[in-house]
Phi, psi and omega in degrees: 000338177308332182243346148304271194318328177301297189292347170263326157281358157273347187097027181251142222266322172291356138285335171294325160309308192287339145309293170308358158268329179316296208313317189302335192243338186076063150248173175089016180069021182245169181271160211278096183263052195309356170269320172318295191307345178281313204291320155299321160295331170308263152028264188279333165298297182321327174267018185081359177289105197322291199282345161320297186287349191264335196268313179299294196297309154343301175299327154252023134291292165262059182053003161295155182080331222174165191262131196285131191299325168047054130308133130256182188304339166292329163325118193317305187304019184255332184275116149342290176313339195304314190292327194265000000 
């Protein structure tokens, strides 16, 4: 993880994914920093990395990085008309 982190403070966007994924799985025997891993995923979305932004929307779909909203369809804010 050491040379991710090297290559994500230099900019380069595939190390910024390849970090924002450690962080995200706890790999490297640390546990799991989900606010870090969002924030790296942006990151490597913003620099073109495809699956970065793909990744990022995992995490929040079930709630990592951020606290999950746990909508449902039923849910008022799920109706459009709700919005106007």
């Amino acid at each position: 993880m050491l040379w991710f982190t090297k290559g994500a403070e230099a900019g380069l966007p595939k190390a910024m994914h390849n970090l924002a994924v450690c962080l995200d799985k706890g790999e490297s025997a640390a546990a799991p920093d989900y606010s870090a891993a969002a924030d790296w995923y942006r990151h490597a979305a913003a620099a073109g990395v495809g699956g970065a932004a793909w990744d990022l929307h995992d995490m929040y779909a079930v709630g990592r990085g951020r606290a999950s909203l746990n909508m449902s369809a039923s849910s008022p804010m799920s109706d459009p008309r709700s919005l106007a």
